[in-house]
C-alpha positions in Angstrom: 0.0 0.0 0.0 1.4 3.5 -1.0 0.2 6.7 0.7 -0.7 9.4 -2.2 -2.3 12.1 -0.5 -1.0 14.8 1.2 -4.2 15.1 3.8 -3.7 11.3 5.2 -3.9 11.5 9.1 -0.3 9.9 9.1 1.3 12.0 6.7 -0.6 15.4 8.9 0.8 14.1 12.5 4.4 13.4 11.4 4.9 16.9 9.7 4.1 18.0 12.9 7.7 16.7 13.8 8.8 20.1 11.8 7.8 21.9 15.2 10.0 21.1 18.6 6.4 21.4 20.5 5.7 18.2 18.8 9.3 16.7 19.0 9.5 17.5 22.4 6.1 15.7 23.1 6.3 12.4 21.3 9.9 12.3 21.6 10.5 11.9 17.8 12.2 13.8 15.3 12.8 13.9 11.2 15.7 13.4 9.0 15.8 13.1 5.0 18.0 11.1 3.1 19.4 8.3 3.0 22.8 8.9 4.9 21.1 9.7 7.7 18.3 7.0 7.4 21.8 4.7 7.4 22.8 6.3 10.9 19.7 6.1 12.3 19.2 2.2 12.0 23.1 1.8 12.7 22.2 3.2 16.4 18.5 1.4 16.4 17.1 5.0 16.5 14.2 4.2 13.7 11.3 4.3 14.7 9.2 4.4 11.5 10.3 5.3 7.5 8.5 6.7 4.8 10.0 6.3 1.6 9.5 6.0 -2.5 12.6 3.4 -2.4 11.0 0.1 -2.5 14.0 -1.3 -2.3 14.2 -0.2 1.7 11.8 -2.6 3.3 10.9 -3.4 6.7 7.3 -3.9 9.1 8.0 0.1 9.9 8.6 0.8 6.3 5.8 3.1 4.5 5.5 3.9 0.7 4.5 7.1 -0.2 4.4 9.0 -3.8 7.1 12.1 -4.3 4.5 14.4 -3.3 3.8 12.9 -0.2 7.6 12.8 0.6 8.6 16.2 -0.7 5.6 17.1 2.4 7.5 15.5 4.6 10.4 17.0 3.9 12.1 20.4 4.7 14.3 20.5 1.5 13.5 21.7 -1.9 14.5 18.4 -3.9 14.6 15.3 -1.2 16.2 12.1 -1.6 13.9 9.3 -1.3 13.5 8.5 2.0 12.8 10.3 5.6 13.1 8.7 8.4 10.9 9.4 11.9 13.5 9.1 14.6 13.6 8.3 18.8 15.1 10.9 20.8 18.5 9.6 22.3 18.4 9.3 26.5 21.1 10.6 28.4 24.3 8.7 29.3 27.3 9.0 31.6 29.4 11.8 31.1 32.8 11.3 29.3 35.9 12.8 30.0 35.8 15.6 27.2 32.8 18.0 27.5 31.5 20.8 25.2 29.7 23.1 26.8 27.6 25.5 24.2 26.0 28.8 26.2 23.5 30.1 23.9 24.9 29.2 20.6 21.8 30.2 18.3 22.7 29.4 14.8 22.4 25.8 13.2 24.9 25.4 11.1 27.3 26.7 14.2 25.8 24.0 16.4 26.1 21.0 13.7 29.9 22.2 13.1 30.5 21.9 16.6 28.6 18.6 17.1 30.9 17.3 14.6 34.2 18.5 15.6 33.1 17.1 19.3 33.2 13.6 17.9 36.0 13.8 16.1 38.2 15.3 18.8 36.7 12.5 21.9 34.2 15.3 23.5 31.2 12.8 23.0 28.9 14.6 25.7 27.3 17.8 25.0 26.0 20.3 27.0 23.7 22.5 25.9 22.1 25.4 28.2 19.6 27.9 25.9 21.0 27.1 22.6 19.4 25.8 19.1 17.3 22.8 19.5 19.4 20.0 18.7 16.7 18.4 16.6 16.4 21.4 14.5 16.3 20.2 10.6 19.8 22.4 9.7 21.8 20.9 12.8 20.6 17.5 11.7 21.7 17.8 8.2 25.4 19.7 9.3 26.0 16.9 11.4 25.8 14.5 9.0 24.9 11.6 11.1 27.5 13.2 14.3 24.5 13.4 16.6 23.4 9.7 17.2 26.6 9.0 18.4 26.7 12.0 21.2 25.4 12.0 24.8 23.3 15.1 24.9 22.3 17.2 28.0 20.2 20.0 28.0 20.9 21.9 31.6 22.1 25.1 33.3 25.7 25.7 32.7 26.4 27.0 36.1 24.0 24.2 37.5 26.1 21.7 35.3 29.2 23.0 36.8 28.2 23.1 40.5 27.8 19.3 40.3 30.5 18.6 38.7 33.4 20.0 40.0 35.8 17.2 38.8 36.3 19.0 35.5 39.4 21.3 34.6 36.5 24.4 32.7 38.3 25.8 29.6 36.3 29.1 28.6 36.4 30.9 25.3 36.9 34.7 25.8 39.6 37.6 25.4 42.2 37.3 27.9 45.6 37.3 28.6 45.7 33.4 28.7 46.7 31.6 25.6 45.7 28.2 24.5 49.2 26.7 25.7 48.3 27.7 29.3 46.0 25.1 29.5 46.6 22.2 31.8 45.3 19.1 29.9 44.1 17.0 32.1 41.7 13.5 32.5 38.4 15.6 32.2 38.2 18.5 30.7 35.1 20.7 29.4 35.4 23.7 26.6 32.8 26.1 27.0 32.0 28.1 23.7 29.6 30.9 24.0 26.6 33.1 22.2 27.8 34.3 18.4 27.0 37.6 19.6 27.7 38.0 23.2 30.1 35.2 24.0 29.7 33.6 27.2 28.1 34.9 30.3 30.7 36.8 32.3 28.5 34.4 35.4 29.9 31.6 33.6 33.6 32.9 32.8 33.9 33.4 36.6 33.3 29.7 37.4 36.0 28.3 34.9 39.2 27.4 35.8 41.0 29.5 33.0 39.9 31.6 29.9 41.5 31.8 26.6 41.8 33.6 23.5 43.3 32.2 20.5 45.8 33.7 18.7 44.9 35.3 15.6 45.4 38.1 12.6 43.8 40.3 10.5 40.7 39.7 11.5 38.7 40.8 15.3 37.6 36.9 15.5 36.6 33.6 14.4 33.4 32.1 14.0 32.2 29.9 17.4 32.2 27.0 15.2 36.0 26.9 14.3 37.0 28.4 17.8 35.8 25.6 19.5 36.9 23.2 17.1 40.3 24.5 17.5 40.3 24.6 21.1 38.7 20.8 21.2 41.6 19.7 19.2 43.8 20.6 21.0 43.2 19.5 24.1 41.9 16.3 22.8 43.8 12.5 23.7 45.5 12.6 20.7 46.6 16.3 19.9 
């Protein structure tokens, strides 16, 4: 059976997904294509697919027409499948921590997210920035974000109870990067695109740093904390 029209009581309730009030209520979110649909069952995060590919098949597997899927979809010209993911639940922390204060934009947050697994911080903090299920920070993860522990909670909060972390904050100072004492756990804070981080905040970590740079007043929070990730990551 294929579904065909755009007004079928399925096909209504799962665009709702496209709004967090929904996500946050069912505890399921969206992706398109078909990396992501390849993640997403990697990590047993499917809960159902809709698709044109009849050569994806499955008992949670739903054929639709193009119309139907380009519905579904947030992008102009979508691959042929979206799949209606389970929210992750939170795990231990690890020993590397990002810590993002109000970082707003999506493709910031995704760049981030990425860089995090890459350099070992596989727990991420996130206190009044971008919803993480946002369809942008999905798609500039690429597939990052099933594999990260995810915490949504006050910074300072976070902090308080869990004083066993050496706090790196992102801000201009007179510390460099190379006064940094890596240590076993260690959490980078990055901060607002705007405003940076909360001066609250800057007081609470063990050192602040600037990074080095020329020509230009600064970097975009998505390379600055990739940078500062790296190196202080296992294998910098």
């Amino acid at each position: 059976m294929k579904i065909t029209s755009v007004n079928n009581s399925l096909i209504k309730e799962m665009t709702k997904l496209h709004q967090k009030k929904y996500r946050d209520r069912t505890g399921l979110f969206l992706v398109e294509g078909y990396h992501l649909y390849e993640e997403a069952k990697k990590h047993g995060l499917i809960d159902r697919v809709f698709t044109t590919d009849t050569s994806i098949a499955g008992d949670n597997v739903t054929y639709v027409s193009d119309h139907v899927l380009q519905k579904l979809a947030n992008t102009k010209s979508p691959q042929g499948v979206v799949t209606i993911c389970k929210m992750m639940t939170e795990n231990p922390l690890t020993n590397r921590i990002l810590i993002c204060d109000h970082v707003q934009d999506p493709g910031n947050l995704g760049t981030l997210m990425r860089s995090a697994l890459a350099f070992g911080f596989e727990t991420i903090v996130l206190d009044h920035s971008v919803d993480t299920y946002n369809d942008k920070v999905l798609r500039s993860t690429q597939g990052a974000l099933f594999q990260l522990n995810i915490i949504n909670q006050d910074i300072e909060t976070f902090m308080i109870e869990n004083p066993s972390y050496y706090y790196v904050g992102t801000a201009l100072s007179n510390h460099k990067m190379t006064d940094i004492e890596v240590k076993e756990k260690m959490a980078v804070i990055v901060g607002n695109e705007g405003s940076g981080i909360r001066e609250s905040v800057l007081e609470k970590a063990d050192i602040n740093v600037t990074i080095p740079i020329q020509h230009i007043d600064s970097l975009n929070v998505g390379v600055a904390g990739s940078i500062i990730m790296h190196f202080v990551s296992d294998f910098a």
